[in-house]
Residue frames as a rotation matrix with the C-alpha (Angstrom) as fourth column:
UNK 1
0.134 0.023 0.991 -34.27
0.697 -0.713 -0.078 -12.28
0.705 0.701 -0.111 2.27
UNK 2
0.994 0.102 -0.050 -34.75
0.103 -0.621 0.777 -10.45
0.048 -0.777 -0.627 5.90
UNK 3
0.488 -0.865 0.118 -30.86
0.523 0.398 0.754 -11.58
-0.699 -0.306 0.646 6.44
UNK 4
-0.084 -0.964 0.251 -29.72
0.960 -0.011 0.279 -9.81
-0.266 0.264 0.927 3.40
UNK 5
0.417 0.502 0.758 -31.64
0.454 -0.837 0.305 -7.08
0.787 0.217 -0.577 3.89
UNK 6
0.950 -0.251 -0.186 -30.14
0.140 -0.188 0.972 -6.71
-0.279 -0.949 -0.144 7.35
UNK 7
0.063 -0.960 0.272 -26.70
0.740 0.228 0.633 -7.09
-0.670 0.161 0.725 6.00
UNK 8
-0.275 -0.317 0.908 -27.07
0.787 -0.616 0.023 -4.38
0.552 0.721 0.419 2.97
UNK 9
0.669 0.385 0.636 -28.27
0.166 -0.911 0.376 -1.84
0.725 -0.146 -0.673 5.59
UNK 10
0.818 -0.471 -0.330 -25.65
0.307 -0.129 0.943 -2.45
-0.487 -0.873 0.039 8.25
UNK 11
-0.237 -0.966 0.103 -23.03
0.829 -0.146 0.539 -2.16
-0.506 0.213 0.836 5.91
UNK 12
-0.177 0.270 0.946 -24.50
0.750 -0.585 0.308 1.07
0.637 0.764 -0.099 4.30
UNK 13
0.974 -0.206 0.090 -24.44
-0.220 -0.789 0.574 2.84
-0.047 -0.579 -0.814 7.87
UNK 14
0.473 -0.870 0.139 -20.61
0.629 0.444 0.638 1.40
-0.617 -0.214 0.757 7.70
UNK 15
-0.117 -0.824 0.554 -19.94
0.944 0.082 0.321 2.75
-0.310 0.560 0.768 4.83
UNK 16
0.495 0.128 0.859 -21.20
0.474 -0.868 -0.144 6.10
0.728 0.479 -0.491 5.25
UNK 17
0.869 -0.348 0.352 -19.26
-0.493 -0.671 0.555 6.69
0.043 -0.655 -0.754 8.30
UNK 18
0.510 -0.849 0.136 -15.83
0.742 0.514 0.430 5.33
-0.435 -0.119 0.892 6.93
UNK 19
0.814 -0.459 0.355 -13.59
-0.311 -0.861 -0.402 8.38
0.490 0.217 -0.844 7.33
UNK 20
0.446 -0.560 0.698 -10.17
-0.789 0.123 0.602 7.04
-0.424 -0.819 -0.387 7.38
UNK 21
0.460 -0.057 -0.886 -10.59
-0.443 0.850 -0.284 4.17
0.770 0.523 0.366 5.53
UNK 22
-0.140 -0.565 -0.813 -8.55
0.009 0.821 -0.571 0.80
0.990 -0.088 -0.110 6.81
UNK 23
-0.695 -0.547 -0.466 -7.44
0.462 0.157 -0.873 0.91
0.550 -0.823 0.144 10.47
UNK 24
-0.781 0.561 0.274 -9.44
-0.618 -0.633 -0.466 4.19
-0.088 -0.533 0.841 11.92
UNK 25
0.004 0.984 -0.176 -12.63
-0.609 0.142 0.780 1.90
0.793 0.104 0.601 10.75
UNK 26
-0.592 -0.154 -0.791 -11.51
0.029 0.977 -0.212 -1.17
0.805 -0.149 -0.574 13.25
UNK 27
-0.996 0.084 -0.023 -13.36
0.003 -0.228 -0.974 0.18
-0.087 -0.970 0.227 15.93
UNK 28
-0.344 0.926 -0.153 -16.42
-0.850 -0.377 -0.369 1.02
-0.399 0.004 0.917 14.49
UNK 29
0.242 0.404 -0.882 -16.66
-0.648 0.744 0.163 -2.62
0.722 0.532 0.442 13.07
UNK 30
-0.476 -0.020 0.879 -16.06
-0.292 -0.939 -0.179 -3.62
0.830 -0.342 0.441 15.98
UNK 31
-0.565 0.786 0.252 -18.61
-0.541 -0.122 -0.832 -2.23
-0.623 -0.606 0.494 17.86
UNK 32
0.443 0.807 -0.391 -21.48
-0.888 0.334 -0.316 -3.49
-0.125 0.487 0.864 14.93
UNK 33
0.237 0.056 -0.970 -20.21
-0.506 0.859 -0.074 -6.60
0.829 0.508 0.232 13.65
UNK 34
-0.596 -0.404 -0.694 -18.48
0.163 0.785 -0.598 -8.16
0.786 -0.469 -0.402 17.03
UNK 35
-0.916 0.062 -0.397 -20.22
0.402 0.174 -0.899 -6.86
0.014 -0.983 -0.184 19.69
UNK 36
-0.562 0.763 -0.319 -23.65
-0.761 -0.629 -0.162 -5.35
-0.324 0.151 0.934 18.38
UNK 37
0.517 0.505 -0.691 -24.35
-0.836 0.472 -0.280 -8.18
0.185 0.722 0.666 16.01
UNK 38
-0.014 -0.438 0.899 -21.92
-0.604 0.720 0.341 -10.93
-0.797 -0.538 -0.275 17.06
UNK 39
0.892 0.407 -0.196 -21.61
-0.424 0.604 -0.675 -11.86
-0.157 0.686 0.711 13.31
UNK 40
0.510 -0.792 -0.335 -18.08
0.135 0.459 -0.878 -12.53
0.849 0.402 0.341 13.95
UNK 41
0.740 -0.219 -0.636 -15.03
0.661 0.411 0.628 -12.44
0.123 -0.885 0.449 16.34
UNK 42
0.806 -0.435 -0.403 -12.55
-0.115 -0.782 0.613 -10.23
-0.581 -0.447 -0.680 17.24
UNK 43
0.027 -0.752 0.659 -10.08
0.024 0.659 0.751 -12.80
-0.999 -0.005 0.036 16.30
UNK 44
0.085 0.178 0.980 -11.45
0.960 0.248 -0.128 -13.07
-0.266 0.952 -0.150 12.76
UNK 45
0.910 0.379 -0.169 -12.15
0.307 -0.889 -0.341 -9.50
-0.279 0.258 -0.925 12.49
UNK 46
0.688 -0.595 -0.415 -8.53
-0.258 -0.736 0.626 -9.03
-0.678 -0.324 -0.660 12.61
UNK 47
-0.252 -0.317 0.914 -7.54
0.460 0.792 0.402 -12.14
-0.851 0.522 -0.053 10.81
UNK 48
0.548 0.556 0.625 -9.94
0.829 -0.261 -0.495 -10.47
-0.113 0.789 -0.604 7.94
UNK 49
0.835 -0.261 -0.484 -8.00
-0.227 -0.965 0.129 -7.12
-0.501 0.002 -0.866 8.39
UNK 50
-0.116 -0.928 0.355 -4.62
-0.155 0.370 0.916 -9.21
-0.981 0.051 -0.186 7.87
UNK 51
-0.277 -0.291 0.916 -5.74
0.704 0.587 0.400 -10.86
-0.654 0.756 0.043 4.98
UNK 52
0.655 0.454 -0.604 -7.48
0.443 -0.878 -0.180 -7.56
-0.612 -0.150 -0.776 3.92
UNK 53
0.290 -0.895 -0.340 -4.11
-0.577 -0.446 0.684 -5.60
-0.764 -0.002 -0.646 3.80
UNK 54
-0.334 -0.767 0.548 -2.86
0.057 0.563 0.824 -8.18
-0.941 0.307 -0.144 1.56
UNK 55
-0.066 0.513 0.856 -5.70
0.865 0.458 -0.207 -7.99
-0.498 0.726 -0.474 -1.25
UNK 56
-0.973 -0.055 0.223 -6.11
0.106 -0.969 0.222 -4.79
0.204 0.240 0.949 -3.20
UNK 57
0.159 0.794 0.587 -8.79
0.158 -0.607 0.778 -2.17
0.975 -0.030 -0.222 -2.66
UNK 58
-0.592 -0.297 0.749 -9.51
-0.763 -0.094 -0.640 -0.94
0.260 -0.950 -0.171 0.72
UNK 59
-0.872 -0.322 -0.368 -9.24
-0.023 0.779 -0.627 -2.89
0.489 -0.538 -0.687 3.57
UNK 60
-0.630 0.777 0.000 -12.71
-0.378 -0.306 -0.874 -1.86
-0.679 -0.550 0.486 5.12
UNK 61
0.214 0.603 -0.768 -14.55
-0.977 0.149 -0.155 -2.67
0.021 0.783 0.621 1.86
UNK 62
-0.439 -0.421 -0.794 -12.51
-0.512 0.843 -0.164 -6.30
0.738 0.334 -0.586 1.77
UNK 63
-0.998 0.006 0.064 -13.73
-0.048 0.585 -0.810 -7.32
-0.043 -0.811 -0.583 5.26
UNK 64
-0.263 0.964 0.030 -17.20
-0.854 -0.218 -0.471 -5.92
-0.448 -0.149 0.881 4.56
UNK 65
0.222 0.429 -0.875 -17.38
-0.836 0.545 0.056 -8.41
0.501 0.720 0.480 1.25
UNK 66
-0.810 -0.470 -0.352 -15.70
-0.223 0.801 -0.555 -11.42
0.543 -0.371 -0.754 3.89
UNK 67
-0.881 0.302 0.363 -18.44
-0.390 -0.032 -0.920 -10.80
-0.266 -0.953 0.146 6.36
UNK 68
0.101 0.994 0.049 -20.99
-0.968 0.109 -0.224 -10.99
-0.228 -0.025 0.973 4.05
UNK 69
-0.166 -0.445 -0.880 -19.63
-0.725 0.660 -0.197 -14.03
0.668 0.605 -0.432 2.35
UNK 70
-0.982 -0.167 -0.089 -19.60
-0.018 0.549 -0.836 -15.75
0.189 -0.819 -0.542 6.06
UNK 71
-0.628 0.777 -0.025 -23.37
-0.627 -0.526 -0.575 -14.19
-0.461 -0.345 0.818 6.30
UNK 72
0.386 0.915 -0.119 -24.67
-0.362 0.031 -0.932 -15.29
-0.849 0.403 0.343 3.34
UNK 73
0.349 0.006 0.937 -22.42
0.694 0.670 -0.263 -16.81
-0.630 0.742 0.230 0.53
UNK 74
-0.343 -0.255 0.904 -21.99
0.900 -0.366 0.238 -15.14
0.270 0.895 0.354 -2.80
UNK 75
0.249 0.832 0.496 -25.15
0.611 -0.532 0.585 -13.38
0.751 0.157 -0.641 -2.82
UNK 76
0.677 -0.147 -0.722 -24.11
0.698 -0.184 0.692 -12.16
-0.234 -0.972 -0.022 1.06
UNK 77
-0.241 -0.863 -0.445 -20.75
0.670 -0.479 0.567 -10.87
-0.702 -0.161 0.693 -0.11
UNK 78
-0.364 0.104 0.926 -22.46
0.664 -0.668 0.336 -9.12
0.654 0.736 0.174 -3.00
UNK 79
0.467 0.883 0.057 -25.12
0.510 -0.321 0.798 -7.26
0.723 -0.344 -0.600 -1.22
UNK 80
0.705 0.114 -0.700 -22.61
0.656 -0.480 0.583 -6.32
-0.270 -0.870 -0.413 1.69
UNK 81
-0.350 -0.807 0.475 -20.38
0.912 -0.177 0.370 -4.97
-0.215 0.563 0.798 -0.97
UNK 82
-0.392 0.509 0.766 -22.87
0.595 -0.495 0.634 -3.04
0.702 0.704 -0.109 -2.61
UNK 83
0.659 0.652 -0.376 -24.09
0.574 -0.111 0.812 -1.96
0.487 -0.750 -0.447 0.77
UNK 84
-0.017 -0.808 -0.589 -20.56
0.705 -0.427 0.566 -0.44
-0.709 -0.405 0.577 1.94
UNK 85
-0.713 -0.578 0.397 -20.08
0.694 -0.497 0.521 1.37
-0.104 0.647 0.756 -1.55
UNK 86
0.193 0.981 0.002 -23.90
0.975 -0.192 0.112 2.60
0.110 -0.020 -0.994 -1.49
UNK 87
0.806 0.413 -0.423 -23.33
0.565 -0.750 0.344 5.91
-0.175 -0.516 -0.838 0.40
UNK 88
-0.156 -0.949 -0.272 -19.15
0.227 -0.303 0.926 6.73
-0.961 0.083 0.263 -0.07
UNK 89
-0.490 0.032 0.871 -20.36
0.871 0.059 0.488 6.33
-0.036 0.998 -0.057 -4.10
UNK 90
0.562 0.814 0.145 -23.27
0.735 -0.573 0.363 8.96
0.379 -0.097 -0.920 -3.48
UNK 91
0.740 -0.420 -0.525 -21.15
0.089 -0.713 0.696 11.46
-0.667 -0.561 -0.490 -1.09
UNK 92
-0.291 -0.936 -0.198 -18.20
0.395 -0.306 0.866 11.49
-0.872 0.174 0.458 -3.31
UNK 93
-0.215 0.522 0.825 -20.46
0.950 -0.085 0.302 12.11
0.228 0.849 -0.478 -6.59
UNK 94
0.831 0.365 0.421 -21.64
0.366 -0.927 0.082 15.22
0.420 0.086 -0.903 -4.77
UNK 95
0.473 -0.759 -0.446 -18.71
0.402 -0.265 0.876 16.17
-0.784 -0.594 0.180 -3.32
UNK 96
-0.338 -0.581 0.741 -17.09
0.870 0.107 0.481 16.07
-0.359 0.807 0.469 -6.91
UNK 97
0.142 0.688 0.712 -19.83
0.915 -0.365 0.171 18.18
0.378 0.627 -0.681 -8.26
UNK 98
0.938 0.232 0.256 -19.19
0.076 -0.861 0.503 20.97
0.337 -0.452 -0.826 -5.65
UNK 99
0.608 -0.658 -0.444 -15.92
0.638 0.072 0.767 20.36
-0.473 -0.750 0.463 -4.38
UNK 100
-0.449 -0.629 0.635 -13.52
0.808 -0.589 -0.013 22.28
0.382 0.507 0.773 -7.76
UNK 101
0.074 0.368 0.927 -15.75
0.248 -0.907 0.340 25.49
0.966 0.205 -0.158 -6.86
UNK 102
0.843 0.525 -0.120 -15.33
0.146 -0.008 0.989 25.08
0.518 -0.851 -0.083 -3.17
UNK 103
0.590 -0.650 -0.479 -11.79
0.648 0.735 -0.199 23.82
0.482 -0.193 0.855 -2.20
UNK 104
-0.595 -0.710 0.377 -9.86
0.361 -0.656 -0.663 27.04
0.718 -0.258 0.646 -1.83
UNK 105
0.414 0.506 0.757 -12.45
-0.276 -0.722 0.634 28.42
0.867 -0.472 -0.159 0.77
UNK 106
-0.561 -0.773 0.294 -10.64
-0.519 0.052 -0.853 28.79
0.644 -0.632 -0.431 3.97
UNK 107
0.207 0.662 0.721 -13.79
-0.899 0.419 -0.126 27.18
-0.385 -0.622 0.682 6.04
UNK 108
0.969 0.012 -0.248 -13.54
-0.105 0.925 -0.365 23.81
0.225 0.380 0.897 3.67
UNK 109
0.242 -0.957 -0.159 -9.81
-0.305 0.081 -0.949 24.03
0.921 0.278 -0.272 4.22
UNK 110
-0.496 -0.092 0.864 -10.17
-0.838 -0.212 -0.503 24.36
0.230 -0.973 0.028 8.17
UNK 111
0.744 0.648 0.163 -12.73
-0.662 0.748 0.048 21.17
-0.091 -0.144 0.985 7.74
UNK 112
0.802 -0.272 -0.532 -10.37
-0.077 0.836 -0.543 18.86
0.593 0.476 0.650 6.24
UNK 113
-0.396 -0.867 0.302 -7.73
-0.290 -0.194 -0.937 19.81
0.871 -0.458 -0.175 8.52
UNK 114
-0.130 0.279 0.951 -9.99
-0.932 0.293 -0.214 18.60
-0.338 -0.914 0.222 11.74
UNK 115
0.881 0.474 0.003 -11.11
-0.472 0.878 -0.076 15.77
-0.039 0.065 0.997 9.99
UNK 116
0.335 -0.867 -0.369 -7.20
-0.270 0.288 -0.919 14.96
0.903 0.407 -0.137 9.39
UNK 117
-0.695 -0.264 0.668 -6.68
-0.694 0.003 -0.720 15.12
0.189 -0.964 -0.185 13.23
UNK 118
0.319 0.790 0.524 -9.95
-0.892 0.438 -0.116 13.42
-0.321 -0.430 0.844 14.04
UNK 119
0.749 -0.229 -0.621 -8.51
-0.304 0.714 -0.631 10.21
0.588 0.662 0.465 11.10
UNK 120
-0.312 -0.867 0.389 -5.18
-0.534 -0.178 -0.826 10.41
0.786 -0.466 -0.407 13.35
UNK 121
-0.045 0.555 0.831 -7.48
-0.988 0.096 -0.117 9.56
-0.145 -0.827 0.544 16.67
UNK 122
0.629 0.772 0.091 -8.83
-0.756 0.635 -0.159 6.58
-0.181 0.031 0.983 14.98
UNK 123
0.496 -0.481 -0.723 -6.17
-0.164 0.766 -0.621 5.22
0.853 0.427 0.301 13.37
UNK 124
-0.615 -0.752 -0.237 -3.89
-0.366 0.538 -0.759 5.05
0.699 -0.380 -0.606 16.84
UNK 125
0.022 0.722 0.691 -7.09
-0.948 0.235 -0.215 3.77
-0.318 -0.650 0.690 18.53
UNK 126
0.812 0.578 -0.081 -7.39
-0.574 0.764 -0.295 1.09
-0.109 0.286 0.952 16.57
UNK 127
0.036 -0.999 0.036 -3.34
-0.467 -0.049 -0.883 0.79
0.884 0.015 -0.468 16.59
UNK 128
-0.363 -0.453 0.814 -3.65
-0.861 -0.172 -0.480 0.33
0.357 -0.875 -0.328 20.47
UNK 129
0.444 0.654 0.612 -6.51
-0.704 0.678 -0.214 -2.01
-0.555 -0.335 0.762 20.55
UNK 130
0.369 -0.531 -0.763 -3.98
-0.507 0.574 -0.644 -4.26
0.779 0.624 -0.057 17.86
UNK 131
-0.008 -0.999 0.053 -1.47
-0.463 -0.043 -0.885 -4.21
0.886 -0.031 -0.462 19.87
UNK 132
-0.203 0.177 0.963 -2.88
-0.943 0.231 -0.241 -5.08
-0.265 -0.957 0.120 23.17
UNK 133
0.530 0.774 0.346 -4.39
-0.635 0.633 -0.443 -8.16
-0.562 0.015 0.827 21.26
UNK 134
0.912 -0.221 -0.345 -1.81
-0.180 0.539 -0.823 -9.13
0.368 0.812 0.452 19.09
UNK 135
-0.198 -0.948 0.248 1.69
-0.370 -0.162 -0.915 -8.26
0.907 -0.273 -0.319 20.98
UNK 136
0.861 0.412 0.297 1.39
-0.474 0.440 0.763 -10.92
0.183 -0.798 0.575 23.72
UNK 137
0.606 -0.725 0.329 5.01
0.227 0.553 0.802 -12.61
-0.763 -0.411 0.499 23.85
UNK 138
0.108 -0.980 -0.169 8.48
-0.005 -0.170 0.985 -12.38
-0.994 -0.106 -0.023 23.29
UNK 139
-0.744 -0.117 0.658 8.28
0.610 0.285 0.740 -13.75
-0.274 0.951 -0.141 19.35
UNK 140
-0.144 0.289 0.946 5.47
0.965 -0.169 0.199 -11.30
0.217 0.942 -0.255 18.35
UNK 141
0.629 -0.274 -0.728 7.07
0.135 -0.883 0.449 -8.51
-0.766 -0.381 -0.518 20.32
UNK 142
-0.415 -0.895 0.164 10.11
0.096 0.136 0.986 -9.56
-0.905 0.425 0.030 18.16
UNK 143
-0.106 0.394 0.913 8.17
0.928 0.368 -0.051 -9.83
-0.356 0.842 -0.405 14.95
UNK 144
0.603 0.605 -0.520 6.61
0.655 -0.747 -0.110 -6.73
-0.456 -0.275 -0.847 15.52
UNK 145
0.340 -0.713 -0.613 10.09
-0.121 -0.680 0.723 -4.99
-0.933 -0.171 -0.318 15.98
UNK 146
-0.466 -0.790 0.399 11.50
0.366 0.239 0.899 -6.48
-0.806 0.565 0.178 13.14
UNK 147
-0.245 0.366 0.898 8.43
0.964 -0.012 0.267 -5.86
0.108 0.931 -0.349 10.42
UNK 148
0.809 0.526 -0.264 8.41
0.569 -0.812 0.128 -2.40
-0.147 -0.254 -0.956 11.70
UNK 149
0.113 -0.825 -0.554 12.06
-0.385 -0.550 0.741 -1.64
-0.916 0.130 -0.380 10.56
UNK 150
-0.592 -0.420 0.688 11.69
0.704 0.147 0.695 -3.35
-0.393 0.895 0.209 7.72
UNK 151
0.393 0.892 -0.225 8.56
0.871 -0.439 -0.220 -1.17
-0.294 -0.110 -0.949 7.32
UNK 152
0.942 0.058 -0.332 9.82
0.079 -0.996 0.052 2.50
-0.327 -0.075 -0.942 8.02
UNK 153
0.169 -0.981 -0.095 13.41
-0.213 -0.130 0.968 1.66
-0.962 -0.144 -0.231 7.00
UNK 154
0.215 0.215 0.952 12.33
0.715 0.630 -0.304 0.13
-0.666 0.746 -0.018 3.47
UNK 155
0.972 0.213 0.103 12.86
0.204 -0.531 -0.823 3.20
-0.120 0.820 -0.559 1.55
UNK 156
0.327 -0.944 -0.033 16.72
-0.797 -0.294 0.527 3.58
-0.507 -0.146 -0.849 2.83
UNK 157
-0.061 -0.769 0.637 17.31
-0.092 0.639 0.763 0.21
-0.994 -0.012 -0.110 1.36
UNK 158
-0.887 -0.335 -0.318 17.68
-0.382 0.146 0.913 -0.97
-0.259 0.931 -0.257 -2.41
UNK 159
-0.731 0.656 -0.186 14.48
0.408 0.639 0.652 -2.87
0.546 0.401 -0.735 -2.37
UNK 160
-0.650 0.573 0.500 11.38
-0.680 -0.732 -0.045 -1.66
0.340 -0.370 0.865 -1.52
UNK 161
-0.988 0.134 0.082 9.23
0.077 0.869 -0.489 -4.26
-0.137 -0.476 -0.869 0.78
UNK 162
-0.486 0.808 0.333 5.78
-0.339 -0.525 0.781 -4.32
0.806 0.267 0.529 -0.33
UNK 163
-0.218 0.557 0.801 3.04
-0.967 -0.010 -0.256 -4.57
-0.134 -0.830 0.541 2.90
UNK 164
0.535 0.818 -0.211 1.66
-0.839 0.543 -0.023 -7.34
0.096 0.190 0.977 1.55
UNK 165
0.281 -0.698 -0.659 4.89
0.039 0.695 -0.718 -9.50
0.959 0.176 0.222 1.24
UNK 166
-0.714 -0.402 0.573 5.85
-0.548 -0.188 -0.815 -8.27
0.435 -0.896 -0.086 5.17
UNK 167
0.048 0.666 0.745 2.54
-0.999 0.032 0.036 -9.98
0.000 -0.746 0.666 6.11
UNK 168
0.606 0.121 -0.786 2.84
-0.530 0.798 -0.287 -12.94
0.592 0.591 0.548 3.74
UNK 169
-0.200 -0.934 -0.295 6.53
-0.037 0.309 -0.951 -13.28
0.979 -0.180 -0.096 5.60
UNK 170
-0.664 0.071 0.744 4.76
-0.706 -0.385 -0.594 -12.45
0.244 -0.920 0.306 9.17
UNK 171
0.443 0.891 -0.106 2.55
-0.887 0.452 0.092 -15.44
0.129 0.053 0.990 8.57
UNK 172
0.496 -0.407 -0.767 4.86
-0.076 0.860 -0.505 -17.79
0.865 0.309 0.396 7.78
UNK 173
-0.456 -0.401 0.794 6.72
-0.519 -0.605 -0.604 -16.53
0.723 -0.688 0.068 10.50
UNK 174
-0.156 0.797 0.584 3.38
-0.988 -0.130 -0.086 -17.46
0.008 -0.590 0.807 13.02
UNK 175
0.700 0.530 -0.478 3.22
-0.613 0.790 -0.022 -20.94
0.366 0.308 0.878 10.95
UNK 176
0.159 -0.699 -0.697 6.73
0.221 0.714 -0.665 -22.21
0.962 -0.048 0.268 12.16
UNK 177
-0.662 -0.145 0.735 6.75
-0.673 -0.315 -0.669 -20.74
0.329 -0.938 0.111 15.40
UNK 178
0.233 0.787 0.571 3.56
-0.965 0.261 0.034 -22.93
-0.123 -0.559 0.820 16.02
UNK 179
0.286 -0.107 -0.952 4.88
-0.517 0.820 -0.248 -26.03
0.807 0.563 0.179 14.35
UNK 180
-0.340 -0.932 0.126 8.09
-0.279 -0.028 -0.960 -25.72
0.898 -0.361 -0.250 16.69
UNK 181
-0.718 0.184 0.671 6.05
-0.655 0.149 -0.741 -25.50
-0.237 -0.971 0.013 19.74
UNK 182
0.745 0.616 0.257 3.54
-0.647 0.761 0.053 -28.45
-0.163 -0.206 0.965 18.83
UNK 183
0.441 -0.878 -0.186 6.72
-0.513 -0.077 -0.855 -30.21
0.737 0.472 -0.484 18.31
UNK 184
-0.746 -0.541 0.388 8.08
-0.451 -0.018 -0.892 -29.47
0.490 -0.841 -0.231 21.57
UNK 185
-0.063 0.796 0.602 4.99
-0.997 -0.027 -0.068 -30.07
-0.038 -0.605 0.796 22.97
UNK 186
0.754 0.643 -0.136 4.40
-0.649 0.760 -0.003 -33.75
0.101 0.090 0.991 21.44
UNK 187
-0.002 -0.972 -0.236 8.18
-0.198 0.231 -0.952 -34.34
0.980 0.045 -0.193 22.17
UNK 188
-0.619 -0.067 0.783 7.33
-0.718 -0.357 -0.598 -33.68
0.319 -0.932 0.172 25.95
UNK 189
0.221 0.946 0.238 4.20
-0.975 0.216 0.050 -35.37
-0.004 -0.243 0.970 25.93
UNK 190
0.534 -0.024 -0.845 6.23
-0.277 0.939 -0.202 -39.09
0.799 0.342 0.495 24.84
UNK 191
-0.359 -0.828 -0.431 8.56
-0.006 0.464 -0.886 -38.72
0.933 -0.316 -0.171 27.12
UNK 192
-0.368 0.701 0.611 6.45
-0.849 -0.521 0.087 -38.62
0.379 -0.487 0.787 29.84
């Protein structure tokens, strides 16, 4: 019980300081889940982000409900579910309640505009800390390049590429590239 008590409060400070949503959070999970708590890896964390991106809802809320799952099972993935949504539910409830009577004030207008800059920060933080970790050789420089033009170029063409299919295709992608080189590898190794 201590375990999923630990787990619905960590993700309930998570989820009251997810401004940004998706990406801008990778840092701050992180810091708590990889290197505070060591309830996972980097590696996974990101893996979870991938597969994330692919499921609906947000992507912060998906990894929360993976961790717990990994934590604690069902019960785990409930509890850190319910534990992420805890506080964002609460803050947007009042927010609603005050926000129609509020919105046009230039001070609330001047907030949301830093926080827009401040979201910016996070997301190419967490952007850089990808990239260093994921862009490591020639093929997933190349990958990169390519699912980034299919990306930002997708509206010039006839079909629109949905995210989720660019990863699906960036996977497969990852799966034959490894085949190839265990392949080569066990091709080398006979002749030997």
């Amino acid at each position: 019980m201590n375990g999923l008590l630990e787990l619905y409060w960590t993700f309930v400070r998570i989820g009251g300081i997810t401004f940004g949503g998706g990406y801008a959070m990778l840092p701050i999970l992180e810091r708590e889940l990889v290197n505070k708590r060591q309830w996972t890896t980097m590696d996974d964390l990101r893996d979870y982000f991938a597969i994330g991106q692919c499921t609906p809802g947000i992507i912060a809320l998906n990894v929360s409900t993976f961790i717990g799952e990994k934590r604690g099972g069902v019960k785990g993935a409930l509890v850190a579910t319910t534990g992420f949504l805890t506080l964002p539910v609460l803050i947007i409830l009042i927010i609603a309640m005050f926000l129609t009577n509020f919105a046009q004030l230039e001070i609330i207008q001047h907030a949301f505009a830093g926080i827009r800059v401040c979201v910016c920060v996070l997301i190419l933080q967490a952007i850089l800390r990808l990239w260093k970790k994921s862009v490591v050789d020639p093929f997933t420089l190349g990958l990169y390049l390519a699912v980034f033009a299919l990306n930002a170029f997708s509206g010039a063409m006839p079909v629109r590429i949905p995210a989720a299919a660019l990863v699906i295709l960036s996977g497969a992608a990852g799966i034959l590239v490894s085949v190839r080189k265990n392949r080569r590898a066990q091709k080398g190794g006979d002749g030997a």
